[in-house]
N, C-alpha and C positions, 0 to 999 in steps of 0.2 A: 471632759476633754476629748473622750473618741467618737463621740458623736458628731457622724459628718454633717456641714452644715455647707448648702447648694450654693455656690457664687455663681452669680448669670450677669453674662458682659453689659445688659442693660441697665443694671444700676452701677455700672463705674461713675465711679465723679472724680472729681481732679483733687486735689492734695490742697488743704487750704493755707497752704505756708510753702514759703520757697525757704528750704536749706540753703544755707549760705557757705557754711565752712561744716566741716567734720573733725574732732580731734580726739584721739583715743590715747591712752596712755595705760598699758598692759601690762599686769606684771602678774609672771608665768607661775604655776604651783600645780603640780597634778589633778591634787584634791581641792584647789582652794584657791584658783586663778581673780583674781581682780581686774575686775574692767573699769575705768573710769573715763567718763565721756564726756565732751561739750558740743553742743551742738547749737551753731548760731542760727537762729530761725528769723523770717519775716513776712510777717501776715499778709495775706492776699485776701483776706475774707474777715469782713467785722463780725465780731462777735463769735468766731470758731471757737469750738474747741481744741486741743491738742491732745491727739489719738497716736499712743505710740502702741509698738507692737512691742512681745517680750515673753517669752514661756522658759519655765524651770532657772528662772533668775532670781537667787537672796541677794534682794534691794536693800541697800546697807543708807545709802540716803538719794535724796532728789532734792532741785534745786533751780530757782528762776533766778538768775541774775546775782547770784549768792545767795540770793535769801533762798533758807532754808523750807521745806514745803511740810508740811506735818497734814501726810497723807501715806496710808496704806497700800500699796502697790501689792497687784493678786499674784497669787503664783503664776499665772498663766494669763497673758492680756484680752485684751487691750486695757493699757495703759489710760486713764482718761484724766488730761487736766481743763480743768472747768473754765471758762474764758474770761470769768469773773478775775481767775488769778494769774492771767498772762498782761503782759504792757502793754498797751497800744502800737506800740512802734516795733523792731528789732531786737530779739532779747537772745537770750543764750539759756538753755536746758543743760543743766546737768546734774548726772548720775551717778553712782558709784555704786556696783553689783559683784557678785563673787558666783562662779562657777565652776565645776566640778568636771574637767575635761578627761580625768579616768572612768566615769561612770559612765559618759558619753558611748555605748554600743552603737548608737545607733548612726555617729559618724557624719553628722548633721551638726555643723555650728565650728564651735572647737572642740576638738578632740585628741586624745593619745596613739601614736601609733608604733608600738614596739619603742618606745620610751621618746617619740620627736612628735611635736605638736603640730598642728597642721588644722586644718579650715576647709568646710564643705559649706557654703552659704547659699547658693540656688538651689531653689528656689527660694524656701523662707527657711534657711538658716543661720540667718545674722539675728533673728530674735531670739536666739539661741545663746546669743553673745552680750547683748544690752538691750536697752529700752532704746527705739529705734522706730522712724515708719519706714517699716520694711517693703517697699513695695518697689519695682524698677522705674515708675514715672520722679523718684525723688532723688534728684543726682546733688553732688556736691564733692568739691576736692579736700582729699583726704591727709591729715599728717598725724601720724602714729608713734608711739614711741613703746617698743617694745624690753622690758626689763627681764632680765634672766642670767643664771651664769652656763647656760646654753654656746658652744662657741659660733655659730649662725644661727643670726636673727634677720628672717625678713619679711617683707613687707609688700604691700603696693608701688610701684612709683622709682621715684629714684633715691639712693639715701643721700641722708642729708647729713648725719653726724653721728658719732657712735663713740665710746668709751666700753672698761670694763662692766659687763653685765648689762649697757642697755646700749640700744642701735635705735635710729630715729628716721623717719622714710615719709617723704611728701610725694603724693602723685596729685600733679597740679589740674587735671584732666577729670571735671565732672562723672562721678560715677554712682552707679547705685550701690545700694547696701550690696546683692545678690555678688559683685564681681570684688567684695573686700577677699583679702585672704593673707593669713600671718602662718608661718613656718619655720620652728626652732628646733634644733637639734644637732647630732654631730653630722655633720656633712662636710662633705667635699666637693671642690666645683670640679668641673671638664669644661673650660673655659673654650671662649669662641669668639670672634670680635666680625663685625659688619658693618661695611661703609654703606649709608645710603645712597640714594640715586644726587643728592641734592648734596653730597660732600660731607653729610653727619658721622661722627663715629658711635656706635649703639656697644658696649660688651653687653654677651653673653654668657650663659655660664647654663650646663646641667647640671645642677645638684642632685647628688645619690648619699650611699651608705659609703663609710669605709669598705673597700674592696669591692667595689661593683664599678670603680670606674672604667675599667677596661668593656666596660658594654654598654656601655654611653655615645661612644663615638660617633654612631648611626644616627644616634637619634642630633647630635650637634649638625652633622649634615644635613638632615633632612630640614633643620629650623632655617639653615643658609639658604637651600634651595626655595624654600616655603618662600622666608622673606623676598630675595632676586624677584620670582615669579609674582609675587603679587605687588612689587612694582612696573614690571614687565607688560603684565595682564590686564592690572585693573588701574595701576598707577596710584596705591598707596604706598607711601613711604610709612617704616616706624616712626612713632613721635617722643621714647623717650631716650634715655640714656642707657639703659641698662633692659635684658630682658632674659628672664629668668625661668626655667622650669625645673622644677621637683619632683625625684621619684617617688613615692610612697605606698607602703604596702598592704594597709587597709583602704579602701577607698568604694565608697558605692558604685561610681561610675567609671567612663573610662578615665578623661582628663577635664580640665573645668581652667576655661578661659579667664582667668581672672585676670583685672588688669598689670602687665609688665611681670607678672608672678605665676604662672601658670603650675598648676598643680596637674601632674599625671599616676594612676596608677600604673606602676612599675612594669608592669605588664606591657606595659606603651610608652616605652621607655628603651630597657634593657634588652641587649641583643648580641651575642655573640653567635659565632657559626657553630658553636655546639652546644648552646644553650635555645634557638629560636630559632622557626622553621622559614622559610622564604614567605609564607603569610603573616608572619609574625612582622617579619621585616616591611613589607608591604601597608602594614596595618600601623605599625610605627609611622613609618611614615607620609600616611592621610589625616592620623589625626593630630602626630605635630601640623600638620598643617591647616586641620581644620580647626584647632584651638589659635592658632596665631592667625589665621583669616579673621577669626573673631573678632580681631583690636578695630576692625572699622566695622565689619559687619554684626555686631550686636552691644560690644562696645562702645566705642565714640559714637556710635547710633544703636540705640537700646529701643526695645517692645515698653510701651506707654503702659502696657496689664499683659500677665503671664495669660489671659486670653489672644495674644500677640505673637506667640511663643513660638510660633513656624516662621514667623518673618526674619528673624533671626539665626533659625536653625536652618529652614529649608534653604535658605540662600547660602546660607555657608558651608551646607551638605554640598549642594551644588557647583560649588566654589571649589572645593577639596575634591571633589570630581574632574572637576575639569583637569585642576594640576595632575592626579595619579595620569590620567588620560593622556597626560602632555610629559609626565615624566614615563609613562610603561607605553603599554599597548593601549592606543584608544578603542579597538574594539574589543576586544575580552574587557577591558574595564567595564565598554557598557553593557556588554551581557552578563556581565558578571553582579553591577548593580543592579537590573532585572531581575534576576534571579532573586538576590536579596527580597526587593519591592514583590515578587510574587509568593515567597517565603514566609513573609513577617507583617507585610501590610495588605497582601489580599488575603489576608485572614481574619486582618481586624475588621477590613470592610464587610465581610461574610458574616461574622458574629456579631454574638452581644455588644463585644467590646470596640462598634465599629462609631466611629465619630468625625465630623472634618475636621482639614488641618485647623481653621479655628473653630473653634467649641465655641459655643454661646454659653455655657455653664460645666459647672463641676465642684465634686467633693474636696479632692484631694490635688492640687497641682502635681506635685510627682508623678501622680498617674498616669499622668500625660507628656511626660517623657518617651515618646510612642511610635513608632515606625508610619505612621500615618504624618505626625508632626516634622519627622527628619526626612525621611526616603520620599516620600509623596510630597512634602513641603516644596524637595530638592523636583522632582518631575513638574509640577507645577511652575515652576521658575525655568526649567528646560521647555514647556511649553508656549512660556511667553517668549524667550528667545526666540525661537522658530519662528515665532508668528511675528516679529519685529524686523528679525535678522539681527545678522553680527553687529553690523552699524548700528541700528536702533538700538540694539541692547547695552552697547557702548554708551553712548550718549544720552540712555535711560541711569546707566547707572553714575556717569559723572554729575549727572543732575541731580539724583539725589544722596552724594558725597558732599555736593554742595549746599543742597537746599537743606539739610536734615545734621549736620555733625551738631554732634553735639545734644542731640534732643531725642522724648523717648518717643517712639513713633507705632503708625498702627499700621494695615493691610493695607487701608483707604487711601494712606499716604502713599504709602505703598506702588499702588496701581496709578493715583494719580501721576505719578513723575513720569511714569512711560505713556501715560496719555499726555500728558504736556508737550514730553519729548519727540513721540510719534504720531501722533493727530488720532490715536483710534480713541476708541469707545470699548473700554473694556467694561462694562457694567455686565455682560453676560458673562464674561472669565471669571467674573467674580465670582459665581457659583461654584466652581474648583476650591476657594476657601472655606464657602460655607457649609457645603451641600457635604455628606459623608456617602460611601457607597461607589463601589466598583461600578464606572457605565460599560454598559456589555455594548457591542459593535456587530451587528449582522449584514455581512457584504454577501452579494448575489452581482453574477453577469449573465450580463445578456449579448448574443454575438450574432449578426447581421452581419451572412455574407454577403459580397456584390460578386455583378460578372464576370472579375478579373480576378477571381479567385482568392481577394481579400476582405475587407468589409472596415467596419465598426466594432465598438465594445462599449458597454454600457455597464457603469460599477455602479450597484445602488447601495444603500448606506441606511441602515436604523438605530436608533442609538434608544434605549432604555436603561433606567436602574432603578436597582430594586429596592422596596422600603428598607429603612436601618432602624436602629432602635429612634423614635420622635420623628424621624423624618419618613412620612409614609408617601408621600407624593415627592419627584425628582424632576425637574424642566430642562427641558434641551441643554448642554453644557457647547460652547467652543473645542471641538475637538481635532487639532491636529494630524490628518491619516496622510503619511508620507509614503507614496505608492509608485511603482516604476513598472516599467512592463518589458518581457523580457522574451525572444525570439525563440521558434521550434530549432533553431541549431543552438543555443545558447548567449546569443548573442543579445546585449540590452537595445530595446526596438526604443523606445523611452528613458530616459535617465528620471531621476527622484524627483518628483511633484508633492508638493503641499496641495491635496484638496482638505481646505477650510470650512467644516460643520457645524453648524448652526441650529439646524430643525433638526426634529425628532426625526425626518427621512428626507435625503437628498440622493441627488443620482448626477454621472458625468458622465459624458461620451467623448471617447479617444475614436477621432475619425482616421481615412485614410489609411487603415493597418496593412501588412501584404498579405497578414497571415495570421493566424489567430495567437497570442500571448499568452505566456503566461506570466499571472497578476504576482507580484512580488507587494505586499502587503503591510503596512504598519511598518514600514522599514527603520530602524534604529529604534523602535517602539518609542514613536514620536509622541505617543499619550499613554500615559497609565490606564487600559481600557482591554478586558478581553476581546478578543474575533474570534468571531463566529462563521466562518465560511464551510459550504462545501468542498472538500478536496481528498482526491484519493490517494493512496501510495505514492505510485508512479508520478503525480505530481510535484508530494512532498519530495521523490528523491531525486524529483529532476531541479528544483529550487537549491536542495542542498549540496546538490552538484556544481549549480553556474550560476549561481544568485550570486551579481555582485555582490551583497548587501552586508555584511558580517553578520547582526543580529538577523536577519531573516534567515540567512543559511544555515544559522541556528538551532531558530526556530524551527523550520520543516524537519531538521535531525530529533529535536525535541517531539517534535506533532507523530514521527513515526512513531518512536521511541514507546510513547504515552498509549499510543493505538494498542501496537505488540501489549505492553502492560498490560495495559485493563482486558484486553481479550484474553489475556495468558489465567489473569484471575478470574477469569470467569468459564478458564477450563479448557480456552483454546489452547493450540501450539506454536511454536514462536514463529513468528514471522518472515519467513525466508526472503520478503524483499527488504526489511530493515537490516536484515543479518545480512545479506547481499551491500547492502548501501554504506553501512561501516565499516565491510571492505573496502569500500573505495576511497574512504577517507583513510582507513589506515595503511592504505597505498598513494597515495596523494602525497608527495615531499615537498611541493609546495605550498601546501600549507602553514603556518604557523604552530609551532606545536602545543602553545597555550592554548590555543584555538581549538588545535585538536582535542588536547587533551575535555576541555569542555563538553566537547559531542561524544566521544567517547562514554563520559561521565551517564549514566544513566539516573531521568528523573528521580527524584529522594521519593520515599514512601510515602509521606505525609503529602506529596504533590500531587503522585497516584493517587491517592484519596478523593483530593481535594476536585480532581478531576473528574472523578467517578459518580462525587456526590454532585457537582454543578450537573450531571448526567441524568441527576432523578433517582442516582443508584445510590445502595447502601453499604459503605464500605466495608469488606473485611480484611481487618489488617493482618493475619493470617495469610488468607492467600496473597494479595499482595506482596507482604515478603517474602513468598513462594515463590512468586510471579518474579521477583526483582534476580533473585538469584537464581533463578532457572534462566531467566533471558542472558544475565550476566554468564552462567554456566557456557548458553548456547554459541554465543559472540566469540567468548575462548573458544572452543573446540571447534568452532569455523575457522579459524583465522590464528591460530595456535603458531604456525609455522611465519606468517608475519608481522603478528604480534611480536613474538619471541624475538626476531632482529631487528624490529623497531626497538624493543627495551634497551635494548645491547647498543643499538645508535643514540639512545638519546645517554648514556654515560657520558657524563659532564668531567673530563678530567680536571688536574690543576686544581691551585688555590680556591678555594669557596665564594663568590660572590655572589650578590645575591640583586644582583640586575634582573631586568628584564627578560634578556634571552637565557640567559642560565635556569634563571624558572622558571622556567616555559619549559627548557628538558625535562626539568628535574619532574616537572609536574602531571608531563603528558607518561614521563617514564610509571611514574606512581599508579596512574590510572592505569593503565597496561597491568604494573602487577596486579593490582585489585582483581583484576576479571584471570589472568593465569593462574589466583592463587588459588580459583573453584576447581582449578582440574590439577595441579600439580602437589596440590595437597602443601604449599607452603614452602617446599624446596627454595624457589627464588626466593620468595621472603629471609627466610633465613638464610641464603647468601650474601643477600643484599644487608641485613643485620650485621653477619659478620664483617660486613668490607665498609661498613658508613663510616662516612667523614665527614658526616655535617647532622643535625639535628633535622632537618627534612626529611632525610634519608632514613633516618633512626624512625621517625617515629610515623614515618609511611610503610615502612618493613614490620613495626612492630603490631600496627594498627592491622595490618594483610593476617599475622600470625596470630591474633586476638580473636579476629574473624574463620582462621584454620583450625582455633582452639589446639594449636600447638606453642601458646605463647611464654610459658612457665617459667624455662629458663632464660629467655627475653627478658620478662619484668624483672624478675632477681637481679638480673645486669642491669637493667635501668635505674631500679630503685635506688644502689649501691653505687651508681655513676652519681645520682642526683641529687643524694639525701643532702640534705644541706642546701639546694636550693629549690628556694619556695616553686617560683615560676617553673622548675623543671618537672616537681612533683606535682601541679597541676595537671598536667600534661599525662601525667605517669598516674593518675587518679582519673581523668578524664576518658582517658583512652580505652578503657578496661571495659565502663560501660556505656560507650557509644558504638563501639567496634564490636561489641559482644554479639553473638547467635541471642536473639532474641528469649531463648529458653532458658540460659544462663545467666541475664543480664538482672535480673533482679536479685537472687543468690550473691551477686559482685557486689552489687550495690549495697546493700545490707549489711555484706561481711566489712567492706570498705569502711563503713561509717562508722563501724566498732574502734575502727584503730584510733591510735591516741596522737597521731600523726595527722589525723582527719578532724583540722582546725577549722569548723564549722561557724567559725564567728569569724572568720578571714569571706569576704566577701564573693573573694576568685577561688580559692578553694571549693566553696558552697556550689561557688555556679559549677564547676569543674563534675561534681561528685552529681548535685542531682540534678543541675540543666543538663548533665552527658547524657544520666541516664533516661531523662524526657525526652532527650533528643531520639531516643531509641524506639523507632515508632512503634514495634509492632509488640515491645517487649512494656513501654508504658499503657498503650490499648490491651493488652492483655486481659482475656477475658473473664478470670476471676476474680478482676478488681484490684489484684494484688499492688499493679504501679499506682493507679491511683491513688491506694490509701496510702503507698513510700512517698510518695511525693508531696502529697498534702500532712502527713504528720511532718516532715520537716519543715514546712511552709506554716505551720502555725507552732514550731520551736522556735522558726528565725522569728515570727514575730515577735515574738516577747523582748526581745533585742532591737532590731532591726527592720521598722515596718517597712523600708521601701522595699529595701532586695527580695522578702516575702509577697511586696504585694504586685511586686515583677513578676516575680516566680509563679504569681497566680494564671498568669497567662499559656502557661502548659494547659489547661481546661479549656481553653478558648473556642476549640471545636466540639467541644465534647457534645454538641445534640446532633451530630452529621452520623452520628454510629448505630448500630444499633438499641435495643429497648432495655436486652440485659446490662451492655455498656456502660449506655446511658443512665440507669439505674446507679449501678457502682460510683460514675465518676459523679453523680447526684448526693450522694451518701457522703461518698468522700469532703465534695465540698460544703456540704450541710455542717459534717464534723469539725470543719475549720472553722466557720459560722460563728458553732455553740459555743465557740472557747471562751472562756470570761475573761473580759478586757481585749477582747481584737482591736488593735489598731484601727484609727482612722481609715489608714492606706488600704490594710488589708478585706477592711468589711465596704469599702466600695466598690474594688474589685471582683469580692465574690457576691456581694448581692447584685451587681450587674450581669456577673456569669449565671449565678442561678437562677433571676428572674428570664432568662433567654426560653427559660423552659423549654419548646419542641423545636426553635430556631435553629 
């Protein structure tokens, strides 16, 4: 069974039976749950077989039509019924299997969670549950009848009837296995109720634990708004009566779109102003909304093969973009998803582990739960916008709300509807699904004065990428370069142009200029694509001065920023025109202070790297985080005196909200302290500790004192505020070693995971403890190996439990051949060690023979 075995999109074939009806009838036991299934089927294919899917299921009987079948079902499927013993016509299968939802670790299927049963079914975890073809092209309406003396039982859909000990739930709306999902326990709602646009009444309800309702409320809001908006926006209405979401506090992911029933980890959920930080808040509510975008966009229209599996995500990444955009700040939202996208997904395209949004093949689906699949699926979908417009993109998508409800669909479909709808020809876009790999961008001008002392400009354009793992040759991509040209007084001489790319090199001339421009470039980073241009200082810090552009003003903050770095690590001194030019932004009150707070922020280490290495160069994480906190040092002790009354200005009085402009104080003030806390040795921090009124504040003062290593009697206070809650203690486990000096962060870590408090089979815990400590670059780089072997001995403890969150986890390696030989060595070792364990995972041994064949990549 852990023997990965290759699925390649080219042998898909279609399902040789249309599901008709689905009926389950469930009666709950820790140890010893009963599933009993019918499932009415009708041939589309003479002479098929019937191929059900089903792992770790005792088959108590099977059955055609009643007649009893006297056949052995394997532990692990496929299921196979011979066609000899199916009817010619219409028949009914059914099943009656018994499974074991406490042994469940691994939080796939059904499972236990601190005594309430609860369902993870996507990818394939409904085979988890019965005999079943589990795959998303097989849809059918569901009606369930759940038994238990549980006081909430629910289901899919809307109920339909219920007594003591069993509740009975029809959702009449075709759907796959992947979107079932059943939830018993003690719970309580936080009800909600919403009229649609068309006069329907829909209730609501968040279900939690006893006493967590008071931090429910947000997230009730955020489901109202979600809904309004994406009738507003896209002109879905919901279609059923009821709609439901669930906290729970084991959970792999974050939350899982199931239909009318949505399941979230608590974490994305619960929020009160002193339990959750303004990101917290933020982050609740994108992905209530990106799991209720789901109900048409992956839902009512589902991916035809989990090779699909961006058609569904990236559009509704996109989609839950737009709303934060339209509910906060649209430009910090998008630089902020940038950031992300160059964080998480241009690193996949750099390494082993780099692939397109569609894959042609694979081991493991989970695996591909991937920042390449969601954040690039979502830029890809921003690309076609652009190139359509708002109109087009409109009328692209009522087309296929129309052409497609109800059916499982593919890319092809996909692009067709916006060729229908707008007359192009996107067969070359299509390479942004299939192609993998970062297209790099090389702009060069050329400037032709004339005799009036103004002229011409000439932007030329090259676009290459570079082999990925299978794909060693890349063809020209469509690439959207949004460019503006901008006046030697400041003024924009051009407003934003789309020039439209095609070849491997094109060129445009902007005639008529008075006076030579400066190029504002890639503006809203209208393609997922580095540039490559020449430019100096005093360019960048005239851009980040008068760029109208948000994300380009940015960027040139960013483009210093990175300069100063990598020259500091390699021995220079800091920069006196960047230290000059973040004077002026933190003298700038025109600003926005999210905005600020952004530029401020100086690039993360792992980006200094990343940077260094696309250079040719070999990074050492050492100086780097030398380099980080000596610039940070230097920026304080320039600007000390307005720093310090900026901090004191952005004090947020009054009740806590957690709007918009509230955090944008709260957040630019945080960043302020960061960089005062190098030179004042932590004094603000511990002010600011003692005086917090909101959990922002707590654990942005606490994270400054973690970093001052004066944080002692901070955590004593925290732990003692928190014990008792989970989500708080994440936080209070999290912070310890992500904030740490690099030299003490694995000592933390180590000591951390000893406590009996450090619930290493809690999924958020896990991530808290040893993704903090990954997160911590220069302390997991470290160069006697030490992080590598912490991180990888945990990574092959979860798996024995838990293969997806380990074989998540595997992706802290992901760069590991950009470093050095010794490094490189270590984190070689390390990952060999996880390799040789006996019995790795599926999950786990495709991710690390992917990383370790990268060998010198």
């Amino acid at each position: 069974m852990n023997e990965p075995v290759t699925q390649y999109l080219a042998e898909w074939r279609p399902y040789p039976f249309r599901l008709l009806e689905t009926r389950l009838d469930v009666t709950l036991s820790p140890r010893a749950t009963t599933v009993r299934s019918a499932l009415r089927f009708e041939p589309l294919q003479a002479g098929a077989d019937l191929v059900l899917d089903g792992e770790g299921l005792a088959t108590q009987s099977l059955a055609i039509d009643g007649r009893r079948l006297d056949l052995a079902a394997p532990a692990g499927g496929p299921l196979v019924i011979a066609a000899a013993e199916l009817p010619h016509g219409p028949f009914t299968f059914e099943a009656e299997v018994t499974i074991d939802p406490e042994a469940n670790t691994a939080l796939e299927g059904l499972y236990l969670s601190n005594g309430m049963f609860c369902t993870q079914c996507e990818a394939q975890g409904f085979r988890h549950i019965t005999w079943y073809p589990d795959r998303p092209d097989v849809m059918a309406p569901f009606t369930v009848r759940l038994n238990s003396d549980l006081p909430v039982l629910l289901s899919n859909g809307n109920p339909v009837a219920s007594g003591p000990g069993w509740a009975e739930w029809h959702d009449p709306w075709p759907k796959p296995a992947y979107l079932f999902a059943l939830v018993a326990g003690d719970l309580v709602a936080v009800p909600g109720k919403f009229t649609t646009a068309s006069g329907r009444p829909v209730a609501l309800n968040v279900w939690v634990r006893p006493g967590d309702q008071d931090r429910a409320g947000f997230a009730m809001e955020a489901l109202i708004a979600s809904m309004r908006w994406d009738e507003q926006v896209y002109g879905r209405e919901y279609d059923l009566d009821v709609f439901n979401i669930v906290a729970v506090d084991d959970f792999n992911m974050g939350a899982m779109e199931n239909k009318g029933l949505n399941i979230f980890n608590s974490r994305l959920v619960l929020a009160s102003p002193e339990t959750a930080t303004d990101t917290d808040y933020e982050r609740i509510e994108a992905v209530i909304a990106h799991e209720y975008f789901h109900n048409w966009t992956g839902n009512r229209i589902t991916c035809r093969d989990w090779f699909q599996l961006c058609l569904k995500e990236g559009l509704t990444v996109f989609r839950d973009q737009q709303f934060t955009s339209d509910m906060r700040s649209a430009a910090v939202k998008r630089i902020e998803d940038v950031k992300t996208l160059r964080a998480r997904q241009f690193r996949e395209d750099q390494g082993p582990l780099a692939h397109p949004p569609r894959p042609d093949h694979y081991q493991e689906i989970n695996n591909f739960y991937t920042a390449t699949v969601y954040e690039k699926g979502a830029e890809v979908i921003g690309m076609l916008k652009r190139l359509v417009g708002d109109e087009g993109y409109r009328k692209a998508l009522d087309l296929y709300f129309e052409r497609h409800d109800g059916q499982a669909c593919t890319i092809e479909d996909w692009l067709r509807v916006f060729e229908d709808a707008t007359g192009r020809d996107l067969a070359q876009f299509a390479r942004w699904y299939t192609d993998a790999g970062t297209p790099q961008l090389t702009m060069t001008e050329h400037w032709r004065p004339d005799a009036a002392g103004g002229g011409s400009l000439t932007l030329g354009f090259t676009q290459a990428t570079a082999p990925t793992p299978g794909q060693p040759n890349k063809a020209p991509r469509v690439i959207p370069i949004a460019v503006g040209l901008i006046g030697p007084n400041g003024d924009e001489v051009m407003p934003t142009r789309i020039l439209e790319m095609t070849e491997a090199a094109q060129s445009w001339t902007f005639d008529s200029l008075g006076a030579r421009p400066v190029v504002s470039a890639l503006r809203g980073f209208s393609a997922p694509v580095t540039l490559q241009r020449q430019m100096d200082g005093p360019t960048r810090a005239f851009l980040l001065a008068h760029d109208t552009d948000p994300f380009a003003r940015w960027e040139a903050g960013r483009g210093l920023a990175l300069e100063a770095l990598i020259g500091m690590a390699a021995g220079a001194a800091p920069d006196p025109g960047f230290v000059a030019a973040m004077g002026a932004v933190i003298a700038d009150n025109t600003l926005d202070p999210a905005f600020r707070a952004l530029v401020l922020r100086l690039p993360g280490e792992d980006e200094i790297a990343a940077e260094t290495a696309s250079r040719g160069n070999v990074p050492d994480p050492d100086a780097i985080h030398a380099a980080r906190e000596g610039l940070a040092r230097a920026l304080a002790e320039a600007h000390q005196t307005p720093l310090g009354a900026l901090y004191d200005a952005m004090a947020v009085p009054g009740e806590y909200r957690p709007d918009a402009a509230d955090a944008g104080k709260r957040d630019l003030r945080l960043a302020i302290l960061a960089l005062l806390t190098r030179i004042d040795g932590g004094a603000r921090a511990q002010a600011l500790w003692d005086s917090a009124g909101n959990m922002t504040e707590r654990l942005g003062a606490l994270a400054s004192l973690v970093a001052a290593g004066r944080a002692e009697a901070a955590l004593r206070q925290f732990e003692a505020q928190g014990r008792g809650n989970r989500l708080v203690m994440d936080k209070w486990f999290g912070v310890q070693v992500s904030a740490a000096p690099p030299k003490d962060a694995l000592a933390t870590a180590e000591s951390l995971s000893q406590r009996p408090d450090f619930d290493w089979k809690n999924p958020n815990r896990y991530r808290a403890l040893i993704g903090g400590f990954a997160a911590n670059h220069a302390a997991f780089h470290a160069a006697d190996g030490g992080g590598y072997r912490f991180a990888a001995g945990w990574i092959s403890r979860m798996d024995e439990l838990n293969p997806q969150i380990a074989a998540r986890q595997c992706s802290v390696f992901e760069t590991w051949a950009r470093y050095d030989a010794s490094r490189r060595a270590h984190a070689q070792a390390a990952m060999q060690a996880i390799a040789a364990r006996p019995g790795l995972s599926r999950n786990t041994k495709e991710m690390i023979s992917r990383l370790l064949g990268a060998g010198g990549r």
